[in-house]
N, C-alpha and C positions, 0 to 999 in steps of 0.2 A: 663362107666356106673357104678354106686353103688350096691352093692349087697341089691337087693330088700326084705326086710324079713317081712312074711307076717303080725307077730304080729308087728312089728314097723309101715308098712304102715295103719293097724286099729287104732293105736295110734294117729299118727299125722291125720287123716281122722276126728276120734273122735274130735281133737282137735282144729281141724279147723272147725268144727261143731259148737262146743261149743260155737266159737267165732264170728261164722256166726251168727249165730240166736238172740248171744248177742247183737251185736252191729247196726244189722237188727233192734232189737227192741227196741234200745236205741236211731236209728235214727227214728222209726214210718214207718220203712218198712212193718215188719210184725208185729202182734199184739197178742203174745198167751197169752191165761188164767192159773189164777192158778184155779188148783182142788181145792189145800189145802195150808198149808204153806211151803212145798216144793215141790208142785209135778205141773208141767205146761202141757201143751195141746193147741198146732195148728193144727187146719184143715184145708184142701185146696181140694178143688176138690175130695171130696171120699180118700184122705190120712189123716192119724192122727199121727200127731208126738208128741211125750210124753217127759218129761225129770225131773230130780232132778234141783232142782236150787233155790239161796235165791238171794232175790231181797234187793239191799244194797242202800247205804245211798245216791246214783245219780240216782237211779230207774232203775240202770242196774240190769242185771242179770249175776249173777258168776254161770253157770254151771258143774255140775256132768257129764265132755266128757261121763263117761263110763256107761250113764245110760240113752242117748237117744237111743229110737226106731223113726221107721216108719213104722207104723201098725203093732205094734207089734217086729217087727223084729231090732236087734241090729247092730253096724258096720257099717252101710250107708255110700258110698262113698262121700266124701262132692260135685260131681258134680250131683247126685240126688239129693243133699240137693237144688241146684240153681236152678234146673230145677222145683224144687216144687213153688219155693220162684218166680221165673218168670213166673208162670201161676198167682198165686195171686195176682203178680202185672201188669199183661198183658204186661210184657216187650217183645220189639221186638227180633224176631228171632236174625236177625243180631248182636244185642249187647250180646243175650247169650251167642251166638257159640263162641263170641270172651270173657266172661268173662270167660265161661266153660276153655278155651286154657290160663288163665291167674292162674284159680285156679290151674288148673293140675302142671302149671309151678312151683306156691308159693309150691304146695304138694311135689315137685321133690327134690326144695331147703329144704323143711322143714326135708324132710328126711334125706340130706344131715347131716345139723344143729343136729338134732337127734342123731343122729350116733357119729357125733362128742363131744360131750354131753358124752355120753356114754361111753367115755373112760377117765373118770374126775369122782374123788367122789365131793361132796357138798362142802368139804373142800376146795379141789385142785381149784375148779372152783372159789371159791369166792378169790383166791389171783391169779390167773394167771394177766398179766400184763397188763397194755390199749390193747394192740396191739392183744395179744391173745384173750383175753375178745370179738373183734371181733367177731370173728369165732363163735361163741356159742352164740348169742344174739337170740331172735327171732323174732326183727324184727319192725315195724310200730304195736303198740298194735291196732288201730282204723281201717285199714286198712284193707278188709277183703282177699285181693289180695295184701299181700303185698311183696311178691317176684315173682311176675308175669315176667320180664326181658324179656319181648318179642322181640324177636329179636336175641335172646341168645338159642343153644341147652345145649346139657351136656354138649358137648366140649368145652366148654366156660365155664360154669358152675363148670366145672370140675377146670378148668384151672385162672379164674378169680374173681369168686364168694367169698364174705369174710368165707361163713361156709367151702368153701374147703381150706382155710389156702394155699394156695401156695403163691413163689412168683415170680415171673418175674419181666426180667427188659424192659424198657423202647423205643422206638422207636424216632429218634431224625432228627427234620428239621431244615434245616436254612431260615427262612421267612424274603423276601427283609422289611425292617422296613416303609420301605413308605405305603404297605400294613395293616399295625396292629395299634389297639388301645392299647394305655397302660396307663397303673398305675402304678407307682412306686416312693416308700418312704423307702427309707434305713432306715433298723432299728437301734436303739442307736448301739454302740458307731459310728457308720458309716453314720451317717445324715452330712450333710453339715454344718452345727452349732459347728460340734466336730472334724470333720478332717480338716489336713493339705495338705492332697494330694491328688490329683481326684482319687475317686477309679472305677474301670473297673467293672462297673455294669455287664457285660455277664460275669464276670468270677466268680462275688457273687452267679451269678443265678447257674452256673455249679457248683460252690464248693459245691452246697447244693444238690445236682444229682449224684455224681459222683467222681473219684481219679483227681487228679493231672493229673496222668498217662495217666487215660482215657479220660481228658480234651485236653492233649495235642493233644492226639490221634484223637477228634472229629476236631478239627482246622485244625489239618493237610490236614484232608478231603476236610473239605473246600474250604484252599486257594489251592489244587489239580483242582479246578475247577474254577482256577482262578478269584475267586473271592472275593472282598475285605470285611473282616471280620467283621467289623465294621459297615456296609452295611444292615449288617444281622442281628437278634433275634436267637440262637438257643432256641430251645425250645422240650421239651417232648411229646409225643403225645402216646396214650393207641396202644400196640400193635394190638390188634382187629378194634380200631377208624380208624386207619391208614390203613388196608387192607379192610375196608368196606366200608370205606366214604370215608376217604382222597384224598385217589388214586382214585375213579372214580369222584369223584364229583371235584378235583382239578387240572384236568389234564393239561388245559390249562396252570395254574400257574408253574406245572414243568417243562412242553414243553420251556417256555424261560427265565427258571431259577430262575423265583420270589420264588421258591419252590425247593428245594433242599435237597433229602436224603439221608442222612446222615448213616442210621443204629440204628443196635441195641446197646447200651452199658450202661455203669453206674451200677446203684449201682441196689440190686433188693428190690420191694416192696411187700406189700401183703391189697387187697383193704378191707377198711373200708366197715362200715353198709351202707351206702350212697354209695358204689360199685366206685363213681367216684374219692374220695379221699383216697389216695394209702396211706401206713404207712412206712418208709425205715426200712428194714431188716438191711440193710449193718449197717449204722449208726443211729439208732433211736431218737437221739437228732437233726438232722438235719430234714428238713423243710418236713412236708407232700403236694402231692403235689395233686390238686385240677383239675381232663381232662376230657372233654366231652367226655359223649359213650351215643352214640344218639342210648338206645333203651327205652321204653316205660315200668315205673317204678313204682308203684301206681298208681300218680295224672299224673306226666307230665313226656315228653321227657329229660333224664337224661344230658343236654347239657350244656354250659356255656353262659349265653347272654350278650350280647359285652357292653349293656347298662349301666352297674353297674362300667364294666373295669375301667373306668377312676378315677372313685372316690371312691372304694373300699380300695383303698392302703392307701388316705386319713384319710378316713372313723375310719380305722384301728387303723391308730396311733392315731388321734384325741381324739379316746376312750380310748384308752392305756394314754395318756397323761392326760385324764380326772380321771381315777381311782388310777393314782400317786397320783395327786394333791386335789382331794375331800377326806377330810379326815373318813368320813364315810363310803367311799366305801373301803379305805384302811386299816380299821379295820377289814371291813368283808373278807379280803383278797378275792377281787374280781379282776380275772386279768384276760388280754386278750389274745390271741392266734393269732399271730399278721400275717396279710394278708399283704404284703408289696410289694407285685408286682403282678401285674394281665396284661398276653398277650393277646389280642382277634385279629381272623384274619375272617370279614365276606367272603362269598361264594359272590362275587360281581356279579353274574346275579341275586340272589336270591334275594340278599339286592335289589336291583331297584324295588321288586315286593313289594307292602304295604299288598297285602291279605297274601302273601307265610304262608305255615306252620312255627309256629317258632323251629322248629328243626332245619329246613334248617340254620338258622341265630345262631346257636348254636353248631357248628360242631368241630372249632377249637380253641383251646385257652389253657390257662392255669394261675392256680393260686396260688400261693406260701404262705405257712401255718404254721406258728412256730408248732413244735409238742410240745404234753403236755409235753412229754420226756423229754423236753428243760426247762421247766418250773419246774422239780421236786427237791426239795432239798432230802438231804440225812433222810431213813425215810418213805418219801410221795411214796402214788400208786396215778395213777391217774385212774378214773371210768366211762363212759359217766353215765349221768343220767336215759341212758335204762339197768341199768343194776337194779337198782334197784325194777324195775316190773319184771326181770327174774327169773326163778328158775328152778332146775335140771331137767330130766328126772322123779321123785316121785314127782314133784308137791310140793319141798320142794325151800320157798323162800331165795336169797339171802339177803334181806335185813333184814331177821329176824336173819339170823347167822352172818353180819355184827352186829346188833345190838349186838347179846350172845355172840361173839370174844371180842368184845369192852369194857367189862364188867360195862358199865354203864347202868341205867334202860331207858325203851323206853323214855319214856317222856323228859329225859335230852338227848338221843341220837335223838330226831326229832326237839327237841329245836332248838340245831347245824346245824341240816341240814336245817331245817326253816332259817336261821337268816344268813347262807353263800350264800343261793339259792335263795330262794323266796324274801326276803328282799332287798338283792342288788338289782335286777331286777326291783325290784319297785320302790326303791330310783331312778334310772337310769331315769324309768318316771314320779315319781311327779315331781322331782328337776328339769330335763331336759328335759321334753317329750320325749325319747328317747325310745323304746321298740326294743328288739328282740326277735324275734318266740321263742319261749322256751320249745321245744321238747325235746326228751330225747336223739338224738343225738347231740343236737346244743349243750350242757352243759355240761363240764365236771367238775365233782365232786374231789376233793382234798382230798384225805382220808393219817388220820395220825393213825396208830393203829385200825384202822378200825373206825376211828370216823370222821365224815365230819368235813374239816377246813378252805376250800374254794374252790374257783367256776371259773373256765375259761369259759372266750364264744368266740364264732365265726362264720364264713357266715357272713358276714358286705355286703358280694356281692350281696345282694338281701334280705335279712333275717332282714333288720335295716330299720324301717320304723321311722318314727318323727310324732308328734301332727301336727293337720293342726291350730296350732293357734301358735300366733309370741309369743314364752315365748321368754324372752329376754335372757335366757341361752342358744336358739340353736345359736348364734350370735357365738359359736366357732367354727363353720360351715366356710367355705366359701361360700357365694352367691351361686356359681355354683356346688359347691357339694350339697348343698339342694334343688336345681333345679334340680337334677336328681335321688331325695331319691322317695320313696312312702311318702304324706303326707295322714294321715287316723284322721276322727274323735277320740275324746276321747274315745268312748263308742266302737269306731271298735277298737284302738289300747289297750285297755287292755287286749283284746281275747289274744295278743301275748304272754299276761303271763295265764292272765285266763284260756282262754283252750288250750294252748298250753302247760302250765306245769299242774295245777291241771287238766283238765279233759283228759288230755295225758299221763301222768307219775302216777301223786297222785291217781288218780282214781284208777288207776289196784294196787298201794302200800300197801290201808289201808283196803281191805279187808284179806290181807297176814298177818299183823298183828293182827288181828282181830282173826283169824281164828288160827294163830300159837303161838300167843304169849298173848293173851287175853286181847288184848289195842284195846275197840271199837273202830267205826268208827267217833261215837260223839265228845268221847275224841279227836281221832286225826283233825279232822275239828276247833274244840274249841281250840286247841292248838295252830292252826296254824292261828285263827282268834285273839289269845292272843299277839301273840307276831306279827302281822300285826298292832296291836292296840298300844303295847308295842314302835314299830318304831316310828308311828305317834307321840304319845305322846313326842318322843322327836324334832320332826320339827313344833311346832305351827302354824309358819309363814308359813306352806303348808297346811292351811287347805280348803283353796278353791280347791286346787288340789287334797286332799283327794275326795271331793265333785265330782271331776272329772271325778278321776280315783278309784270310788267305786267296790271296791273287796268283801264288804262284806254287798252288798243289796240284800233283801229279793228273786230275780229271775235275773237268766240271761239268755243270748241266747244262744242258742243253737245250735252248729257249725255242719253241716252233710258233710264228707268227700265222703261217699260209696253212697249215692243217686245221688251226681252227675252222677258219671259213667254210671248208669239206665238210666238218663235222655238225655246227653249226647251223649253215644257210643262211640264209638273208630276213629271215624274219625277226621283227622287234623284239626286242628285250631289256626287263626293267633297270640292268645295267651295262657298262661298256664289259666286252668279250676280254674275258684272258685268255694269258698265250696257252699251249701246252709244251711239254716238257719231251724229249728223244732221249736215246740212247746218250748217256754221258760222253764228254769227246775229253781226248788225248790236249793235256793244256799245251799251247806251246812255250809259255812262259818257265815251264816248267823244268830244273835241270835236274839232275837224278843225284850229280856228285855233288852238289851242297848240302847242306843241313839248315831246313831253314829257319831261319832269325835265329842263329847264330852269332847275337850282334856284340861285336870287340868294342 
C-alpha cells in the first residue's frame, strides 16, 4: 500500500471533481448555471454545489479543483460527488455501487501517479524518455473512471500498473499451433522478397523477448517433454493473466499437453498507458509486446479479440508500405510502428457459444509491436500525444515548456505539430479512406529539440476502420483483409480523427496555452483550420473528398463515452459498448466568412 497523505488524497479528490462535473456537463449529464462570468452553481435534491470555472471554446468547462463546495463545504470526496450526480439522474443502485468501486479504484491509481509526479521538477518531466513518460501520464482525459482496473487490488497495482514503474518479466507457453489464429509478415530486411534462407519465425519472435541464453533455455523445456518444437507457438503471457484465467479456464488444454508451461524468463518489461502493452527494460529498441488482462478498463474488457489476428500483420505492413511510397505522407515524416505478428488462442467451449461475454473470447494471445525506441534517430525523443494535455503537480503545462525549450514562437511551434499530426491523418483519409482512432495513446509524437517532426501510429488490430464506399485506392487491401476491417460511413469515420484527436487531446491543449502563454483559443482553432485549408489547396483533384470528409463545418456530433456506462451498467456483453451521441456542438474549426474548398 502507498503512503496515504491526507493533503495529496484532497488533491487528486479535488481533481477528479473538477473533471467529473466537466465532462458530466460537456456530455448533458448534468447541467450547472453560471452566477456570473466565473462562478457556477448545481443543485440537486437540497445540495448546492458551487465552483470557479470558464467556459471555453467547446462549451466545456475548465474548473478551479480548489474552489468547489458542497453546501458550502470544501474538499468533497469525489464519491459523494457520484452519489449527488445519481440522484439527478435517477441512476440505478446497482450501476452506482459499482461506479462508486470504479472511482475509488482511478482515486487509488491517481495517487499513485501523484506521488510519482512528485519526485520530477517540470523540467525533468518534460525530457524523461517514451518509456518513463509512462508512469506520470494521467490517463483517458474524457474518461471519468479512468483507472478503474477492476479486478486489480494494490498488489497488482502496485506490481503492474504503469504509474508504479515496475518491471517484471514474462510467463511463457508452448500452444500446439493447430489451436491459434495467426498473422504474421516479417518485417524488411526479413520478408520473403529479400531473403535467401527460410528464417525460423519462433526464434524472430524469441529474439525480440529474450537472450540467446534464455531462448535456449526455454526449448530445452520443451523438448524435455518430448515434444516436437516445431508443433508449437511459444508465446508470452502477463504473469497475472496466466494465474487467473489461463490456468483455470485452460485446464483441459494442459491436462493433454496442447498447453504447456513453460515458466518464467526473458527479458523484463514495465506496462504502458494502455496497462496491456508492456515496454522492454532489458532492451528498449526491441518489439513492445501487446497481452490480454481480462479486467474491466474504462469502456471495455482489457483482452485481445482473435478477429483482427489475421489480418492485422497485413494491415501493418500495407500501411508502412503505403507511407514509403506516398510522397506526401513521406514529407510529413509519418511512420509506422509496425505490428508484424499477432498469436490468438480462443477458449474452444466459449467460442461455440454466439451470446458468451466477449472477454471469454479475448483471454489469450499476443501481439508484436516495433517500439518507438527502434524508430529514433540520433537527437529524437519520442512522446505519445497524451503527453501533451499533461502537466505537473502546480497545474503547470507540458506543452507550454515544450514550446519556451524549443525557442520558436507558438504559432510556428503548432504550425509543426499541425502539419506532422493532424494533416497526415487526413491525407491517410481523403486519398485512401483510411482512418485510425486518433487518441492520445494511439500517436506518438517525434520531437527534435522539443519541436514536433513527425508522427508514428499503431493498433491496426482493431483501431483501422476504412470508408464503406469502393475508392479505388483501398484495392491495396487484399479482398479478405477488408472483409474483416470495420467498414464506417464518411461522416462516422472522421470522428476517428475528429473527436478522437481534436475533442480528445486538442481540447484539454488550447486552454494551456491560453491560459500560460497568451495564444487564445480562436487563434489556435484558426490555425489549425489554416493550414487544413493550406493541405487541401494542394490536392484539387480531392475536392469531393474534402466534401466528404468535412472537418471544418459549421457543427458536428457529439461523441459521449461516460453516459454509456449510466445507461448500460457493468454487466457482460456479447460486444465491446458504443459511445452515444449529444446535442451537436458549435465546431471551432469552423469560420463562417469562407466558402469552403474554395480551392485556387
Amino acid at each position: 500500500m502507498v503512503n496515504i497523505c491526507s493533503k495529496q488524497w484532497t488533491n487528486i479528490n479535488n481533481e477528479l471533481n473538477a473533471k467529473i462535473i466537466s465532462e458530466l456537463h460537456y456530455e448533458e449529464v448534468i447541467f450547472p448555471d453560471p452566477i456570473n462570468t466565473n462562478d457556477w452553481i448545481w443543485e440537486v435534491d437540497g445540495v448546492t454545489w458551487v465552483f470557479k470555472a470558464k467556459q471555453h471554446i467547446w462549451q466545456n468547462l475548465v474548473i478551479d479543483s480548489d474552489s468547489i463546495t458542497r453546501n458550502g463545504k470544501p474538499n468533497i470526496n469525489s464519491a459523494e460527488l457520484i452519489t449527488d450526480i445519481a440522484k439527478s439522474i435517477r441512476l440505478d443502485d446497482i450501476i452506482l455501487g459499482n461506479l462508486i468501486e470504479e472511482i475509488q479504484q482511478t482515486l487509488y491509481a491517481d495517487l499513485i501517479a501523484y506521488q510519482h509526479r512528485n519526485s520530477y521538477s517540470l523540467a525533468q518531466l518534460t525530457v524523461l524518455s517514451g518509456i518513463a513518460l509512462q508512469a506520470i501520464l494521467k490517463g483517458h482525459p474524457k474518461a471519468i473512471a479512468n483507472k478503474g482496473r477492476l479486478g486489480w487490488g494494490v498488489n497488482e497495482l502496485a506490481r503492474y500498473a504503469p504509474e508504479a514503474a515496475q518491471s517484471f518479466q514474462l510467463h511463457y507457453l508452448a500452444i500446439d499451433k493447430s489451436l491459434t489464429q495467426i498473422g504474421i509478415e516479417l518485417p524488411l530486411p526479413l520478408d520473403k522478397e529479400s531473403r535467401s534462407e527460410p528464417v525460423n519465425t519462433q526464434a524472430l519472435l524469441l529474439a525480440q523477448l529474450m537472450s540467446t541464453a534464455d531462448k535456449n533455455r526455454l526449448l530445452d523445456k520443451l523438448n524435455q517433454h518430448g515434444m516436437k518444437s516445431d508443433e508449437y507457438w511459444i508465446i508470452p503471457i502477463h504473469p497475472w493473466q496466466f494465474s487467473q484465467f489461463i490456468v483455470p479456464q485452460f485446464t483441459a488444454l494442459f491436462a493433454n499437453n496442447s498447453l504447456i508451461d513453460l515458466g518464467v524468463t526473458g527479458d523484463f518489461y514495465q506496462a504502458q498507458q494502455s496497462i496491456r502493452t508492456l515496454s522492454n527494460l532489458t532492451s528498449p529498441t526491441k518489439n513492445d509486446i501487446k497481452l490480454p488482462i481480462t479486467i474491466l478498463n474504462t469502456s471495455c474488457y482489457r483482452g485481445i479479440p482473435g478477429k483482427y489476428i489475421t489480418s492485422g500483420a497485413v494491415l501493418s505492413k500495407t500501411i508502412n508500405q503505403l507511407c514509403q511510397q506516398d510522397e506526401f505522407l513521406t514529407q510529413c515524416n509519418l511512420q509506422v510502428l509496425q505490428e508484424w505478428a499477432g498469436i490468438h488462442v480462443p477458449q474452444t467451449t466459449q467460442m461455440r457459444i454466439p451470446g458468451t461475454p466477449y472477454r471469454y473470447n479475448e483471454m489469450l494471445g499476443v501481439i508484436f509491436r516495433q517500439s518507438p525506441a527502434a524508430l529514433l534517430q540520433s537527437g529524437q525523443q519520442d512522446k505519445l500525444a497524451a503527453a501533451l494535455m499533461q502537466t505537473d503537480n502546480q497545474g503547470n503545462s507540458f506543452i507550454a515548456a515544450y514550446i519556451k525549450d524549443s525557442k520558436l514562437d507558438v504559432q510556428t511551434w503548432l504550425t509543426r505539430l499541425f502539419d506532422c499530426t493532424v494533416i497526415p491523418l487526413y491525407h491517410l483519409m481523403c486519398q485512401y479512406g483510411i482512418a485510425l482512432v486518433s487518441h492520445g495513446q494511439n500517436l506518438t509524437i517525434l520531437f527534435e529539440d522539443n519541436i514536433p517532426t513527425g508522427l508514428a501510429i499503431k493498433d491496426f488490430h482493431g483501431d483501422l476502420r476504412l470508408v464503406d464506399q469502393e475508392f479505388e485506392e483501398l484495392n491495396i487491401f487484399p479482398a479478405h483483409i477488408k472483409k474483416t476491417l470495420t467498414r464506417l460511413p464518411a461522416n462516422y469515420l472522421l470522428h476517428d480523427l475528429y473527436t478522437g484527436n481534436f475533442v480528445t487531446v486538442l481540447r484539454f491543449v488550447s486552454p494551456y496555452l491560453q491560459a500560460e502563454m497568451g495564444y487564445s483559443e480562436t487563434e489556435f482553432y484558426q490555425l489549425l483550420n489554416a493550414r487544413i485549408r493550406h493541405y487541401q489547396a494542394q490536392f484539387p483533384t480531392l475536392k469531393e473528398r474534402f466534401e466528404l470528409f468535412d472537418l471544418l463545418a459549421p457543427t458536428m456530433e457529439k461523441i459521449c463515452i461516460n453516459r454509456v456506462r449510466f445507461k448500460v451498467g457493468y454487466q457482460d456483453t456479447s460486444e465491446r459498448l458504443l459511445p452515444e451521441l449529444g446535442t451537436p456542438i458549435a465546431n471551432p474549426l469552423f469560420r463562417e466568412q469562407e466558402q469552403h474548398y474554395s480551392i485556387k
